[in-house]
Each structure stands twice: as structure tokens, then as C-alpha cells.
C-alpha positions as CSV (number, residue, x, y, z in Angstrom):
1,X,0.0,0.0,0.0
2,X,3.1,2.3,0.8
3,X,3.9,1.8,-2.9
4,X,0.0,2.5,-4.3
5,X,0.6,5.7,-1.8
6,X,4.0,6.6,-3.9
7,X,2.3,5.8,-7.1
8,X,-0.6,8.4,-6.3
9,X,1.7,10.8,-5.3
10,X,3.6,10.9,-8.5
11,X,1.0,10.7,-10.7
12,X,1.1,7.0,-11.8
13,X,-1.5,5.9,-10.5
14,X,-5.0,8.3,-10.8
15,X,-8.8,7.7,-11.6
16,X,-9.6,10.9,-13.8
17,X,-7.8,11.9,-17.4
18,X,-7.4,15.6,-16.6
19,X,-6.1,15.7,-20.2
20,X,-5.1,13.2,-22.8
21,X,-2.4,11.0,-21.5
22,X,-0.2,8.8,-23.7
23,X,0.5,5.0,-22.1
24,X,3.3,2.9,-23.9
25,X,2.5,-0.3,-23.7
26,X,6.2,-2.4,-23.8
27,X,6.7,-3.7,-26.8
28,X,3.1,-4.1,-27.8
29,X,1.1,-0.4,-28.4
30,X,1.0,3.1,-27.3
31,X,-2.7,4.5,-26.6
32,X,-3.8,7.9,-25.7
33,X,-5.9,8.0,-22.6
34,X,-9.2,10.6,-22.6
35,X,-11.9,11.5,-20.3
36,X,-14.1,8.6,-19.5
37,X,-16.9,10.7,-18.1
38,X,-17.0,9.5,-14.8
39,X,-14.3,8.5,-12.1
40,X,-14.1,7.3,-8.8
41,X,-12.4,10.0,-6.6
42,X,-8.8,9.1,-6.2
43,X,-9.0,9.4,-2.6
44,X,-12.2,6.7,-2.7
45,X,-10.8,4.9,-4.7
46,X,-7.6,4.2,-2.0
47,X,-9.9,3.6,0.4
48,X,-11.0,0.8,-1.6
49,X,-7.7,-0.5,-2.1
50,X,-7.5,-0.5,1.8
51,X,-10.4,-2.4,2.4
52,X,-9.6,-5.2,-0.4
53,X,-6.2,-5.2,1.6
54,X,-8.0,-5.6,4.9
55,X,-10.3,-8.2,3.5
56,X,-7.4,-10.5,2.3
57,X,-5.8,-10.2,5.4
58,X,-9.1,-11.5,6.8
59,X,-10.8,-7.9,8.5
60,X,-14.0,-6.9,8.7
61,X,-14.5,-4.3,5.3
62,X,-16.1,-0.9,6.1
63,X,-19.2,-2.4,4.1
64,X,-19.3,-5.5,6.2
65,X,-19.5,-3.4,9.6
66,X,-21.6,-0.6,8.1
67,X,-23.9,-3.7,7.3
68,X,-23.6,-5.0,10.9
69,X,-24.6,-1.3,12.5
70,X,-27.4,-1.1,10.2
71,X,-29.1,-4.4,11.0
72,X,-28.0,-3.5,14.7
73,X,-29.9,0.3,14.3
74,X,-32.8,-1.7,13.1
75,X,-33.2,-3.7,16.1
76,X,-32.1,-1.0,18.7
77,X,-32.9,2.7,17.1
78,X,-30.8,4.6,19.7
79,X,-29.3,8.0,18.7
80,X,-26.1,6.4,19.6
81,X,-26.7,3.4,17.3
82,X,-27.5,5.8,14.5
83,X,-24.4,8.2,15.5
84,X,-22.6,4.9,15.0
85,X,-23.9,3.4,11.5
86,X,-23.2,7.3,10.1
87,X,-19.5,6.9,11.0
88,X,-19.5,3.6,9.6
89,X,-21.5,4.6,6.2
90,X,-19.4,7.3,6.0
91,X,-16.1,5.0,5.8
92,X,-17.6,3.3,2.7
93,X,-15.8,4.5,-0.5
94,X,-18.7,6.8,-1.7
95,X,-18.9,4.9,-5.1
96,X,-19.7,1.6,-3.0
97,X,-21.9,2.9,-0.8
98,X,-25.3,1.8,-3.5
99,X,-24.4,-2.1,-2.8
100,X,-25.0,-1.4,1.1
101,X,-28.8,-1.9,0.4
102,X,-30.8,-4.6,-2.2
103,X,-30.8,-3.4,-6.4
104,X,-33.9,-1.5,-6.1
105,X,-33.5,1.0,-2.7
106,X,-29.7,0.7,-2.8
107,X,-28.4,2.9,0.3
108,X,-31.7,4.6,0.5
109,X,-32.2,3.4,3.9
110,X,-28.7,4.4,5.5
111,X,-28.9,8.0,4.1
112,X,-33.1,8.4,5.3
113,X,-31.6,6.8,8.9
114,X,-28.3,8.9,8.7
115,X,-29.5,12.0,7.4
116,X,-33.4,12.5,7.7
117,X,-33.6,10.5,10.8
118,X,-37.1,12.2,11.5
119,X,-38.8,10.2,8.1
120,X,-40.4,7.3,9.1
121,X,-39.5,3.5,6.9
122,X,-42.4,2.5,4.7
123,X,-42.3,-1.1,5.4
């Protein structure tokens, strides 16, 4: 991760085209990187580099305890319980954070819990 860290710093390793950038290929091409539109922020995206590092090592992810709090909220809807599950949510890499919840609500639920704490769940 030191070496990810490094890369970042120097510019090797980024998640936006800022302009177009020109990648040689050894031996095999050279092709002109562009703007894809959208991009995970580069700071996000480290944060999920950590938690695939933490997950191999065999840790609990951010998703995996943000889960845990959520389900735990549910059952006991204290303010310190929802205090909780918003640090946790908030230590999900933001472009992760829709596969907290099912394909339909995504993280609907954390951010109506989190953030508008006075709406009530249609069940």
C-alpha cells in the first residue's frame, strides 16, 4: 500500500484523465488516454484498495461493519446506534456505498436513517 501511496503521489496511479495522456505499452502499443466521463475519486478509490487489503488479510471491510450497524440500528434505534452506523457509512468508498442496500433501494435506507432520521421506513 506504501507503494500505491507513492504511485498516487507521483502521478502514476490516478482515476480521472485531466487531459489526454499517452500510455506505452512495452513492446506491444501506445494509446492515448481521454476522459471517460466518470471516475471514482482518487482518494475513494484508495480507500478501496485498503479495504480489499484488509479483506485478504481477513478484517472486517467498512461495508461488512456498516452492514452489521445497520441491521443492529434496526433492532435498537438509539441515537447512539444511528451516530454509529453514520461513521461507519461514512467510511464506505462513496462509489460503494449503493451495494450497502438490495438493487432496487440501494443505500436509500442508511442515508433516510443517517440524514433524515425524522422520516419514518415505509415497510
Amino acid at each position: 500500500m506504501e507503494q500505491v501511496k507513492a504511485y498516487i503521489q507521483e502521478g502514476i496511479f490516478f482515476t480521472a484523465v485531466e487531459q489526454p495522456t499517452v500510455v506505452i505499452l512495452d513492446h506491444l502499443e501506445e494509446l492515448t488516454l481521454a476522459d471517460g466521463g466518470y471516475a471514482a475519486a482518487l482518494q475513494e478509490k484508495y480507500k478501496e484498495l485498503e479495504e480489499l487489503e484488509l479483506r485478504l488479510k481477513g478484517g472486517k471491510t467498512a461495508h461488512e461493519l456498516c452492514r452489521q450497524a445497520y441491521y443492529n440500528y434496526l433492532e435498537y434505534p438509539t441515537e447512539y446506534n444511528r451516530t454509529r452506523l453514520k461513521e461507519l457509512y461514512e467510511n464506505v468508498p462513496e462509489h460503494q456505498r449503493m451495494f450497502l442496500g438490495d438493487m432496487d433501494s440501494k443505500d436509500a435506507d442508511y442515508i433516510r436513517i443517517i440524514y433524515h432520521p425524522e422520516e419514518k421506513r415505509e415497510v
